[in-house]
C-alpha positions, 0 to 999 in steps of 0.5 A: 477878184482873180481875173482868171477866174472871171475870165474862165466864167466869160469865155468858155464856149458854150457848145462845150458844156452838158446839155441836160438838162436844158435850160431856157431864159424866160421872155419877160416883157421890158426886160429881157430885151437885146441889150439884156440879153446880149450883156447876160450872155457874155457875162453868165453861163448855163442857157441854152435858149434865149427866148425874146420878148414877144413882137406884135403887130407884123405888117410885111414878111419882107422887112420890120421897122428899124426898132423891130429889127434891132430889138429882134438881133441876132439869131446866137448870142455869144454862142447861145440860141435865140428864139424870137417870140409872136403875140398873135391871133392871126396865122397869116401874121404868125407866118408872116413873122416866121417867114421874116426870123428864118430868112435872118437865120433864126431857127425857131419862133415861138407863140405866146399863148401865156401872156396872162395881163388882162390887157392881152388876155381881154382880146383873147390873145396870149392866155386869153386863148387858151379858153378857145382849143378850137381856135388854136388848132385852126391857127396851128393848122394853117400856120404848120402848113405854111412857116417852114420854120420850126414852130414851138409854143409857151402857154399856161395851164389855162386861162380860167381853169387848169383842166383846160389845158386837157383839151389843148394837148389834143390840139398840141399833139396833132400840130406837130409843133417842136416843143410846148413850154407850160408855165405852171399857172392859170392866166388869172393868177397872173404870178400869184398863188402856187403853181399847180403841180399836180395838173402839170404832171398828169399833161406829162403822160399825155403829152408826145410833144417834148414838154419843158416846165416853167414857174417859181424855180428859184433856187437849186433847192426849188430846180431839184425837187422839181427834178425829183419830182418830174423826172421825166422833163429835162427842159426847163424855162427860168423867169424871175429867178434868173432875174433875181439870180443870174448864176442860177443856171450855171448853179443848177448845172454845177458849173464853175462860178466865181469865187466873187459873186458880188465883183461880178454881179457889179460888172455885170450891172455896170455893162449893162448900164454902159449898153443901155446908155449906148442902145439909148443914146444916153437918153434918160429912160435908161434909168426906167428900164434899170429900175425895173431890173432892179425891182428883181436883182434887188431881192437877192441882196441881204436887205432888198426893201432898202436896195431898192430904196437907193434906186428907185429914186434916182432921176440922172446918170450920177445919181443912178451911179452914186446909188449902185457903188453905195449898194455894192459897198454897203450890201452882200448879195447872197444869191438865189438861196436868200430869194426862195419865195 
C-alpha cells in the first residue's frame, strides 16, 4: 500500500472539505464509546458530528465520576465535533448535564428521545416518551429556559405508532431546539422491518426546525436514493452502516480513499485493539467490546457467517490476534456494497 496515499487519507483536515451534505456518526450503545471514536476519527473521513453514547444517571452540575468523564472526552476529535448525549426524564438532570458539557467546551447536547429496548422505553424514557407529547414539551420548556447551551434531539417516529410523531413536531417546533434528528422507525420496531418513508417525509413540510433523517443507509446506493427522494434534508445521521462500512461517509461525499481498503481497514482494527488495551489496561474484556464490533464489520467481508466465526470464540489477546490475521489473509473486505440489507 502507498503510504502516501494512507497519509493523505489521515491528516487532511477536516475543516477543509464540503460541508453538505452533513453527515453525523450515530450514538450506538457499547460501541461508539471514546476509544472508538477517537481511533475512527484519526483513521476515516467524512463526519461532521460525533454523537456519544447516551449518559444517565447525573447527580452534580459541578463534576461526573472519573469513568463518566473520560468516556465523555473531548469536545473535537481530530478536528470533528462531538456532541455528548443524555438519557433523561428529568429537566433538572438534562440541565444539570448540559450545565456540566458547555463548562469543558462542548457546544451542543443532545437528548435521547429514541432509545427503543424495552428496558428503556418501559420507564418512559428514550422512545418510550414519545407517547407522552406533553411531558415533552414540559421538559423542553424548562430545560431551553435554563441550559445555555444549544440543545438538539434524536427520536424516532413514535413508540407505538408513527402518527405520533404529528403532535411531537408542535412541541418541537415551539422549543426552539437547534435540530431534530428522527430515525425512521417506531420504537417497537427496534431495528426490524422498513423504515417508514412516507411519514418522514410528510413531518419534512411540517418541520421549522433543521431536521436530519437517520435509518438503514448502508450504501451510497441507499444514501442517493434517499437523497432523491427527500431533496430537502442535507443532514444526515449514520449507525450500523458505518459500522459495517467505515468509509461510507467519505464515499457518500466522493472523497479520496485508499486504494487499499483491506490494509487500511486491518490498521484501523489493529489500533483499535492497542487503544482498547490501553483504556483497559490490558483487562480482557477488551475482547467483548471488539466482539461486538465485530458483529457489524464482519457483514462487509465476503463471507461474514465465517468471519465472525474466527472471532467469536476467542477468549485471550493471541487468540483474539491469531483470528484477526487469519481473517485479513483469508477473506476480502468488500465494503458497504456487499452490506446492502
Amino acid at each position: 500500500m502507498p503510504v502516501e496515499l494512507y497519509t493523505i487519507t489521515l491528516i487532511l483536515p477536516e475543516h477543509l472539505m464540503e460541508n453538505k451534505p452533513l453527515i453525523y456518526l450515530a450514538p450506538f450503545q457499547g460501541i461508539t464509546g471514546i476509544t472508538f471514536r477517537s481511533v475512527y476519527a484519526r483513521h476515516f473521513r467524512g463526519v461532521d458530528k460525533l454523537f456519544t453514547p447516551f449518559f444517565t444517571a447525573i447527580q452534580h452540575s459541578n463534576k461526573l465520576p472519573a469513568r463518566k468523564l473520560q468516556e465523555l472526552g473531548e469536545p473535537y476529535e481530530n478536528g470533528i465535533e462531538v456532541v455528548p448525549q443524555i438519557l433523561s426524564k428529568d429537566a433538572d438532570e438534562i440541565n444539570r448535564f448540559a450545565i456540566f458539557c458547555k463548562h469543558l467546551g462542548f457546544s451542543e447536547v443532545n437528548w435521547n428521545l429514541g432509545c427503543p429496548y424495552p428496558q428503556v422505553a418501559g420507564k418512559k424514557r428514550g422512545s418510550g416518551m414519545l407517547p407522552y407529547p406533553g411531558m415533552i414539551d414540559e421538559i423542553l420548556g424548562k430545560v431551553m429556559a435554563e441550559t445555555g447551551i444549544r440543545v438538539s434531539v434524536k427520536c424516532r417516529l413514535g413508540y407505538y405508532s408513527p402518527n405520533e410523531i404529528f403532535d411531537l413536531v408542535t412541541v418541537f417546533n415551539q422549543s426552539r431546539i437547534s435540530e431534530l434528528t428522527i430515525h425512521a422507525r417506531i420504537g417497537k420496531q427496534l431495528y426490524s422491518g422498513n423504515t417508514d418513508l412516507e411519514t418522514f417525509g410528510k413531518v419534512i413540510s411540517l418541520c421549522s426546525v433543521p431536521l436530519a433523517y437517520n435509518g438503514d443507509i448502508f450504501s451510497v446506493t441507499d444514501f442517493q436514493a434517499l437523497q432523491k427522494k427527500f431533496p430537502s434534508i442535507d443532514t444526515w445521521m449514520i449507525g450500523r452502516g458505518l459500522l459495517y462500512d467505515p468509509f461510507l461517509p467519505a464515499a457518500i461525499k466522493g472523497i479520496a480513499i485508499s486504494a487499499n481498503r483491506q490494509a487500511s481497514i486491518r490498521k484501523f482494527i489493529d489500533d483499535l485493539y492497542y487503544a482498547y488495551r490501553k483504556q483497559k489496561n490490558d483487562s480482557l474484556s477488551v475482547i467483548s467490546t471488539l466482539k461486538e464490533y465485530w458483529a457489524y464489520l464482519s457483514l462487509s467481508f465476503d463471507d461474514p457467517h465465517k468471519v465472525f466465526n474466527r472471532l467469536k470464540k476467542v477468549k485471550t489477546f493471541d487468540e483474539y490476534e491469531d483470528a484477526v490475521a487469519l481473517v485479513f489473509r483469508e477473506f476480502e473486505w468488500k465494503g458497504s456494497e456487499k452490506t446492502r440489507l
